[in-house]
N, C-alpha and C positions, 0 to 999 in steps of 0.2 A: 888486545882490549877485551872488553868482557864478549862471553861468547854467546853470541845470540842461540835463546830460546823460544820454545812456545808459553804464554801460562795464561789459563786460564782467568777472562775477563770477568766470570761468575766470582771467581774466589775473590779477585780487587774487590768488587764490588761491596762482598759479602764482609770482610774485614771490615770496611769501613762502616756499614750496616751495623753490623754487632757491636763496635765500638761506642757508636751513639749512643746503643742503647744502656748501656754500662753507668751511664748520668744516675740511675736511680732506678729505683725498683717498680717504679709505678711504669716505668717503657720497659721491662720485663719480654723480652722477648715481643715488641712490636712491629719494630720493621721486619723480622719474620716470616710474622703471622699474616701480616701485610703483604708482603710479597707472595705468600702460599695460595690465597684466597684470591688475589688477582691472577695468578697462574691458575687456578681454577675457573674463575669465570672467563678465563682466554682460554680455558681448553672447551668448555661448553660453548662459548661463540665458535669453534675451530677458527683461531686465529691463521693465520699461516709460521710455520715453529718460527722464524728468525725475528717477526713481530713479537710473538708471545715472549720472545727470550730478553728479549729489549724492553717489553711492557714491563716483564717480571722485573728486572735490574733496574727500572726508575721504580719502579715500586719499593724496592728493598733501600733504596737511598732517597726514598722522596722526603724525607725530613730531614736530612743532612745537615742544613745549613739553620737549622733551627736551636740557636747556639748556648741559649741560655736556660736554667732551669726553667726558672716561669714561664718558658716560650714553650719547652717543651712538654711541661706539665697541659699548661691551658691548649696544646692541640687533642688533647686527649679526652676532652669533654666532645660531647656529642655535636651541642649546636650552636658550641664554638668554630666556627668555622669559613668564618670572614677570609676575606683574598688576603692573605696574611704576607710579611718582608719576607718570611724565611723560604718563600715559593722565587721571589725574583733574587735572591740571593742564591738559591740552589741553581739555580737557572745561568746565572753568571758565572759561578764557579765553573760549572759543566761542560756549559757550549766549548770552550775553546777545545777541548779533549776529542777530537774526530769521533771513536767511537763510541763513544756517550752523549754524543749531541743531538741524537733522538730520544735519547731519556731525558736530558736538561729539557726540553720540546714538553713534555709531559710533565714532569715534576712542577713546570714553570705555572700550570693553573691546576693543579689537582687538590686544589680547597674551591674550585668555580662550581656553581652549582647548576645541574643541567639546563634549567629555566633560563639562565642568563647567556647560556653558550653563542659562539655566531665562529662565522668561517675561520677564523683565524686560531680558534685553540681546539688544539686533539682531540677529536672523540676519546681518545686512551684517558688521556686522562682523567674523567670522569669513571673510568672500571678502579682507577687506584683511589678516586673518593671514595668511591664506594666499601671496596676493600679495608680502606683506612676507617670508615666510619664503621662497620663492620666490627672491626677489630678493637677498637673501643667500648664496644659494646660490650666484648668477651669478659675482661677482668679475670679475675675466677671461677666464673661461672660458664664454663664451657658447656658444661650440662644442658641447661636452660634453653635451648634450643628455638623453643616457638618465640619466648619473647622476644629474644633476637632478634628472630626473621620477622617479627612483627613487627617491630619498631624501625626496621629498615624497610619496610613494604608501607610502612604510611608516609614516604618521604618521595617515595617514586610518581615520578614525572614533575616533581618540583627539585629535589636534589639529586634525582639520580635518573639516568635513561632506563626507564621501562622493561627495555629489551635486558639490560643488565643485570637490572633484578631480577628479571626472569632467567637467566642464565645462574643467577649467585644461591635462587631458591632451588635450579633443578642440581647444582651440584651440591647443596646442603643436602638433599633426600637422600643421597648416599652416604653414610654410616663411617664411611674411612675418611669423609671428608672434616668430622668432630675429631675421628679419633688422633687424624695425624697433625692437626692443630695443636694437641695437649700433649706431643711427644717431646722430649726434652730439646732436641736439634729437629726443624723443618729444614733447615738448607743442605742438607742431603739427601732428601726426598724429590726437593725441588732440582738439584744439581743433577741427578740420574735422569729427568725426566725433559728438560727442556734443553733443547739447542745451545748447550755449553759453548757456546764459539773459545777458540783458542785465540790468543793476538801472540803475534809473532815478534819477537822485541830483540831491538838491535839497542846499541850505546844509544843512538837520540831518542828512542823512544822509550828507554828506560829513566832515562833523565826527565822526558817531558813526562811520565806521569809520575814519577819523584816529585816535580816540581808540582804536580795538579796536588798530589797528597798535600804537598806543606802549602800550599794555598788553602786548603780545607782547614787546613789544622789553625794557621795561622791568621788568617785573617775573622776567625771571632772576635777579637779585640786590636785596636790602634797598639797595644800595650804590645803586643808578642806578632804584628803584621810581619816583623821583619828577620827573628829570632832566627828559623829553619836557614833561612838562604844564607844568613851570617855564618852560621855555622856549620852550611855546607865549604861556603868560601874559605873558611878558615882551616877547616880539615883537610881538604884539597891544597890547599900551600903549605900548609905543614908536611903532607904525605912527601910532596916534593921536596920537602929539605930534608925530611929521612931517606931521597933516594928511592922511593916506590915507583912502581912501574906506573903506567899509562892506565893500565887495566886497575890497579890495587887507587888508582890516585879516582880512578872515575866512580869508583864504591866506594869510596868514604865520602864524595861528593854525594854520592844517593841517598847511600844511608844519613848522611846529616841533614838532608831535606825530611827525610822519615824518620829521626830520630824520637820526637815527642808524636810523633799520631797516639800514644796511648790517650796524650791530654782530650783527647777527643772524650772522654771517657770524663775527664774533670768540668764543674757545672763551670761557665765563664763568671760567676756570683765568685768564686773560691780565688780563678786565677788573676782577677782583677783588685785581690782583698787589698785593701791601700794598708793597714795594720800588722803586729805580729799574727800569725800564726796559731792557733792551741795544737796542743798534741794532735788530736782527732783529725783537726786540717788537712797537719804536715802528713799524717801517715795515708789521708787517704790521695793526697798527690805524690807519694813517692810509690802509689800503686804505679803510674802512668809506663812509666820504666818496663814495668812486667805485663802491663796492655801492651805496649808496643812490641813485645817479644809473643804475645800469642797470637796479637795481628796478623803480624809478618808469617807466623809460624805458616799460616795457612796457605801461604805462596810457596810453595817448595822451591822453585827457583830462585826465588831471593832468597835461601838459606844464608849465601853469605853476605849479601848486607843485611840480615836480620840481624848475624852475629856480632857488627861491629855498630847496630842501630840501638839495640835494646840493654847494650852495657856501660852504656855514654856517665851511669852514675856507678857504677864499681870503682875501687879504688886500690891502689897498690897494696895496701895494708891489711885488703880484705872485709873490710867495714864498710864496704861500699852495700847498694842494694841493686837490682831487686833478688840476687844470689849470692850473696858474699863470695867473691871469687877473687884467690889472690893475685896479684901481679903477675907472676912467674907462668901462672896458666892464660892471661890476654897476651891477645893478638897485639901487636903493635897497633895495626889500623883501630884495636879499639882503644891502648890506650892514649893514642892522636884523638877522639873524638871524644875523651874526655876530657882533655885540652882545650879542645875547639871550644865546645859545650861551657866551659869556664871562661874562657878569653870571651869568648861573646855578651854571655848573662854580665859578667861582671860590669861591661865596658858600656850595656846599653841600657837606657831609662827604663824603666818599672815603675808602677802604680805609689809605689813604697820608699823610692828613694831614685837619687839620679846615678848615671853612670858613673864610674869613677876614670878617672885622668890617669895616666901615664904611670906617674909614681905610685898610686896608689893599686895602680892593677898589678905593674912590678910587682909589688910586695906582695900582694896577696898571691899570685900566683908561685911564689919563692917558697912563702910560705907553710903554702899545701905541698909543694913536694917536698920539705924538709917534715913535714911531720905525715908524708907516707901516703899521703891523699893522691896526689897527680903524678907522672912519672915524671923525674929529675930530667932526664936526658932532653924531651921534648919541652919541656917547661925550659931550661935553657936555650936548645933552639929559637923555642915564642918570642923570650927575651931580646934576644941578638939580635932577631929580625922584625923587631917591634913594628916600628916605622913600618915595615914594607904589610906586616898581618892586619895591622889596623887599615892603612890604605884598601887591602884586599877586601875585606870586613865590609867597610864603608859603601866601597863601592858597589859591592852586593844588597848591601842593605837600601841603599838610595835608587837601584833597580827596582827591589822589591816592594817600597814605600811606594814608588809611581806607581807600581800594577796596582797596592792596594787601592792608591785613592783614585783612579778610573775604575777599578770594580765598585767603588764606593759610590761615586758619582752616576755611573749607570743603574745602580741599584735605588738610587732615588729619582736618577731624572724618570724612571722608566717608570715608579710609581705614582708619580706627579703625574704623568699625561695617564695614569686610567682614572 
């Protein structure tokens, strides 16, 4: 089976951090900048490191789950900053992940304003409001210095604890503290200096944060809840009818949980367009492909489900993207995941149209491999085993639709009683 590693919890983190921000130019390196400046004023409080390291990783994913452009534009204004969905949604996703369940804990009120605090939410996070509102403040203007800190010093002891600001002002008086804000990469600044804890990962725990990623990715929209797990399921019984080992069947299982995290990168305005498409659209969602190949990149250890994650749209004939790469040089497991990745899309509703039936997925998928799109061999397999792929599909899917609508339901009931 696959052979347990160590990898770096920073780097997950940091992926999915960077990815959000990729929505638009105006989140330009925010989660960041965000996380650098909360790692600063946790190193002027002298946090103790494995807090500070924890504070910093809900900082760098404290808007995670804030899914749509407009959400994530309007966090960025100043005093915008109401108890917003996308705090109890980051919070949901999170907790289940053992070692993230002290940052879901923080993230979950880090729009609450200090005046309002009482025993039951973190002091932490009030340093990541802080931070965040901070960091809003920058824009371009990293120069500008005093107004900055001025306009965050008239909010203290009503939005921000005192003590905090007086920690964010003595680490602003130091000089490297502008400069390394404006450097083009903070997260290796930040990764040299704080308690990188390693996580130790066997097969279930490679699987269970697989599964956390396509929760992230997937549950933006009722339209794509169920997308990732289909099409892990699907890969994983294909891999078996080509004969893949245990080990090769359990990574294409992962990698087709992770296969779209680039989408994380796409606004949910784009992925839920019920219409065609314009050019403009289509090309900036077939970036997603090449998000999820620089994601992963950043995990060395998953090199090889990057490999079989981020080429889900290559095609035999080379006219695939986000590398044109021909048949002859994929991987079998990748070109099973561009199987799966069709048998799935094709088979399930969309915003734009409904699933198609039996005969109709037949053909399409015949189709594509007679004109050099999917590979013939595996496309045959799908065929034969129709019956059994859809069953598998299904039943993944109807898994994954339950967790979404209890994540769903707790994300409301939970903002109903504040």
């Amino acid at each position: 089976m696959f052979r347990a590693v160590e990898i770096s919890l920073f780097d997950l983190v940091i992926g999915l951090s960077e990815a959000v921000d990729l929505i638009s130019k105006e989140l330009n390196k925010h989660h960041q900048r965000v996380a650098y400046i909360t790692y600063r004023i946790g190193a002027e409080l002298k946090l103790p490191p494995k807090k500070l390291s924890m504070l910093t990783m809900a900082a760098a994913l404290h808007d995670i789950a804030a899914i749509s452009l407009r959400e994530r534009i309007e966090t960025l204004e100043f005093e915008n900053n109401a108890q917003t969905e996308h705090q109890e949604r980051g919070y949901q996703l999170l907790k289940t992940f053992a070692p993230l369940k002290e940052a879901a804990e923080i993230i979950r009120y880090h729009h609450w304003h200090w005046e309002d605090y009482d025993d039951a939410v973190p002091q932490e996070s009030n340093i990541v409001f802080l931070a965040d509102r901070t960091s809003v403040l920058l824009n371009d203007e990293i120069d500008n210095k005093e107004r900055i800190l001025k306009h965050v010093n008239k909010y203290s002891g009503t939005y921000f604890n005192p003590l905090y600001v007086e920690a964010l002002m003595k680490a602003a008086a130091n000089n490297s503290f502008w400069i390394e804000l404006s450097l083009p990469s903070i997260n290796r600044i930040i990764s040299e200096r704080i308690d990188n804890s390693s996580l130790y990962i066997d097969d279930d725990i490679l699987l269970d944060i697989s599964k956390l990623f396509s929760r992230i990715i997937d549950f933006r929209s009722e339209f794509t809840a169920t997308h990732s797990s289909g099409v892990a399921a699907t890969a994983k019984y294909l891999g078996e009818l080509c004969n893949l080992s245990d080990s090769e069947c359990l990574l294409l299982e992962v990698a087709g949980n992770l296969h779209d995290i680039g989408k994380l990168a796409i606004p949910k305005e784009l992925l839920e367009k019920g219409g065609p498409l314009s050019p403009e659209e289509r090309a900036l969602i077939e970036k997603h492909a090449y998000y999820t190949y620089r994601i992963l990149d950043q995990i060395k250890p998953l090199k090889a489900v990057n490999e079989i994650a981020c080429l889900h749209h290559e095609k035999m004939n080379g006219k695939g993207y986000p590398f044109g790469i021909e048949g002859s040089k994929l991987s079998l497991s990748s070109r099973i995941m561009a199987v799966a990745d069709v048998f799935t899309a094709i088979t399930e509703t969309r915003p734009y149209r409904d699933g198609m039936n039996e005969r109709q997925a037949i053909y399409t998928l015949l189709t594509m491999a007679e004109n050099g799109s999917l590979d013939e061999r595996i496309v045959r397999l799908a065929v034969e085993n129709y019956s059994e792929l859809k069953k598998t599909c299904l039943l993944s899917q109807k898994m994954a639709a339950a967790e979404y609508e209890k994540y769903r339901m707790e994300v409301m009931g939970n903002l109903a009683v504040r």
